[in-house]
TIZA-470777 format. One line per 8 residues: their letters; for each residue x, y, z of C-alpha. Coordinates in steps of 0.1 Angstrom, whole numbers, plus 5000, padded with zeros to 4 digits. Example, Ala and Ser with C-alpha at 12.3 -4.5 7.8 and 13.67 -1.06 7.14 Angstrom:
! residues 2
AS = 5123:4955:5078  5137:4989:5071;
//
This chain:
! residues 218
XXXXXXXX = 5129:5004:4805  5128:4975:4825  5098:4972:4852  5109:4963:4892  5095:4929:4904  5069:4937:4929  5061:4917:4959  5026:4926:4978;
XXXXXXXX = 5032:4912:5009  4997:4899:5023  4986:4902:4991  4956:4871:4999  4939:4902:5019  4913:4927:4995  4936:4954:4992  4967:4933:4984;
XXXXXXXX = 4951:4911:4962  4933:4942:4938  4968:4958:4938  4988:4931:4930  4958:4926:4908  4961:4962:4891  4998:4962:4889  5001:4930:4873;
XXXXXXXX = 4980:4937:4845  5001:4976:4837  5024:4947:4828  5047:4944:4863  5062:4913:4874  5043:4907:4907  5051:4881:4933  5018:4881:4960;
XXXXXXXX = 5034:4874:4992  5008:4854:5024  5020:4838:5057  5011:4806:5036  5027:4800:5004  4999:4777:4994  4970:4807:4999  4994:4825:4984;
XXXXXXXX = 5001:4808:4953  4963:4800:4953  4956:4838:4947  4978:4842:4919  4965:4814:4902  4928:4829:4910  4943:4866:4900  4958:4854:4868;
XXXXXXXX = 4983:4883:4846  5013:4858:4852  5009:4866:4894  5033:4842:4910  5026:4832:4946  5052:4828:4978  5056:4832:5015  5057:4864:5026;
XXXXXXXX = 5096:4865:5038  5099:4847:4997  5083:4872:4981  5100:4903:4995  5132:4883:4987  5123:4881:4950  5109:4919:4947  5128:4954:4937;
XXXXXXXX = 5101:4970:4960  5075:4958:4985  5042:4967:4995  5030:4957:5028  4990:4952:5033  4983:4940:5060  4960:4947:5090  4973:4969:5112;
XXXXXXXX = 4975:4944:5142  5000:4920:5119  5021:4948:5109  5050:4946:5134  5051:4906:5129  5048:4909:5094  5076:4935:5090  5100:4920:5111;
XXXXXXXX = 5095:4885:5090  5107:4904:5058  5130:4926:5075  5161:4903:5067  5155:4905:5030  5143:4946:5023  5178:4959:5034  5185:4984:5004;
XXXXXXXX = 5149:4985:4989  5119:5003:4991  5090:4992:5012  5057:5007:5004  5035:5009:5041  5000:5008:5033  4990:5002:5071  4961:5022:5086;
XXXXXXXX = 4962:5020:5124  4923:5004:5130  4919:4992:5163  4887:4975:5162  4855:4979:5173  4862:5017:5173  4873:5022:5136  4857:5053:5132;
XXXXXXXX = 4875:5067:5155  4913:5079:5148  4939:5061:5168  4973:5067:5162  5001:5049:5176  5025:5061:5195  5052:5070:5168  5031:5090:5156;
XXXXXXXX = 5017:5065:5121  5018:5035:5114  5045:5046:5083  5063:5058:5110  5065:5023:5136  5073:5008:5099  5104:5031:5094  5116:5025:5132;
XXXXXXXX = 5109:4983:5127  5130:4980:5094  5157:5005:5100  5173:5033:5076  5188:5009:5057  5151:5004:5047  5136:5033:5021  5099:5033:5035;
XXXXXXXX = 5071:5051:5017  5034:5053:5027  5007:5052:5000  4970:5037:4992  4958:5044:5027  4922:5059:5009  4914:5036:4986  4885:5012:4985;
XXXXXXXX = 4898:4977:4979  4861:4972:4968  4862:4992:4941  4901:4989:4931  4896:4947:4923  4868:4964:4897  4879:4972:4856  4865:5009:4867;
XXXXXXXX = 4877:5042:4873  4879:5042:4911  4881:5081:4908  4902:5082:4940  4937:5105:4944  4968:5084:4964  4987:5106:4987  5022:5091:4990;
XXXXXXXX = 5045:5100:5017  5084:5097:5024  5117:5115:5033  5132:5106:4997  5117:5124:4969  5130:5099:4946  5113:5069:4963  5082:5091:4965;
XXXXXXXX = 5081:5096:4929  5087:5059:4921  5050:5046:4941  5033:5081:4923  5047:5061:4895  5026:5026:4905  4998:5043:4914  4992:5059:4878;
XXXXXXXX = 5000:5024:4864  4972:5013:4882  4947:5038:4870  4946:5065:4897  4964:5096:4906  4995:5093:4927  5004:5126:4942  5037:5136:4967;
XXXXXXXX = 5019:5144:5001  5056:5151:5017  5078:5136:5045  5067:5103:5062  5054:5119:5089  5026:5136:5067  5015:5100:5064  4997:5103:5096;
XXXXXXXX = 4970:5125:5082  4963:5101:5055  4963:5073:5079  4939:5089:5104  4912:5101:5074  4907:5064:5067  4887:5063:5102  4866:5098:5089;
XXXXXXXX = 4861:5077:5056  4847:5050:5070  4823:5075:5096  4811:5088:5060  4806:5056:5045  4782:5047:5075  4766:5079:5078  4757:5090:5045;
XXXXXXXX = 4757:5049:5031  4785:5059:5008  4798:5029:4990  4837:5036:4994  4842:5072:4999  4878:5085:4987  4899:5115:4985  4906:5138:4957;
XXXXXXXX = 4925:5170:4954  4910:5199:4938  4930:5228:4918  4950:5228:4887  4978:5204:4897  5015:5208:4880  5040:5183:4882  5067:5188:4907;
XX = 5090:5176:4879  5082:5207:4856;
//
């Protein structure tokens, strides 16, 4: 079966980079997207696996699907820069809605999540899913079992299943967490995360389900 191209639009940031990173080396053909095609071509080189760098609007053109990681203060820019070239494809929203200096405090925007203001930006002609909201970038860059679940989120089943898909090529445990709006609970634990990580000096405090799990597919 032939693998999509993936394009990890600001993939130069930690989280982009280690996915990208991850995903390149399950043997995917990934494109890592920056607002400067220098910085991003730069990081591929630095990343290695056959990464190939481009602009960020470039690099969703190339892809099957793409994974937006950026900060959420550059999401609405960033989005409507690719928006001309994701029309039919699946966009994967890894945005958590920090609004500095208070990230350990939950701040949802007004649509509810960020996965949300991504679907309303790009449009239904857009397939958006939400994943990868809990995990340490820190620890995902690392050849080590992050131990961490991924809860992925979206109105298509299908689309759901494909990211649950990338996240097990990347070593972790991709699970269905239900409609895009679910997406906000993930999105607003990321702020609790980081109050743990701080309190209890936790070095990248994740998520994982408990219980004898059985595949929605059986």
């Amino acid at each position: 079966m032939t693998l999509p191209t993936i394009a990890v639009v600001g993939g130069t940031g930690n989280l982009g980079a280690a996915i990208a990173w991850r995903l390149a080396r399950a043997g995917y053909s990934v494109v890592v997207g920056s607002r400067a095609e220098e910085s991003a071509r730069k990081a591929a080189d630095e990343l290695g696996h056959g990464l190939r760098g481009a602009a960020n609007s470039d690099a969703a053109a190339k892809a099957d699907i793409v994974i937006v990681t950026v900060p959420f203060a550059a999401q609405e820019a960033t989005l409507a820069d690719i928006a001309p070239h994701v029309a039919g494809k699946l966009v994967v929203d890894t945005t958590v809605p920090l609004v500095p200096p208070r990230v350990m405090r939950v701040q949802l925007p007004p649509e509810g999540s960020a996965a949300l203001k991504a679907q309303a930006i790009l449009g239904e002609a857009v397939t958006v899913v939400s994943a990868f909201h809990n995990v340490a970038a820190h620890k995902l860059a690392k050849d080590v079992d992050v131990g961490c679940d991924v809860l992925v989120f979206g109105d298509d089943k299908q689309a759901r299943g494909r990211v649950v898909a990338l996240a097990d090529a990347m070593g972790l445990r991709g699970l269905h967490g239900g409609a895009l709006a679910n997406s906000a609970a993930a999105e607003a634990m990321t702020s609790i995360l980081i109050f743990l990580n701080k309190t209890y000096s936790v070095d990248g405090a994740g998520i994982r389900i408990t219980g004898d799990l059985i595949s929605p597919e059986k």
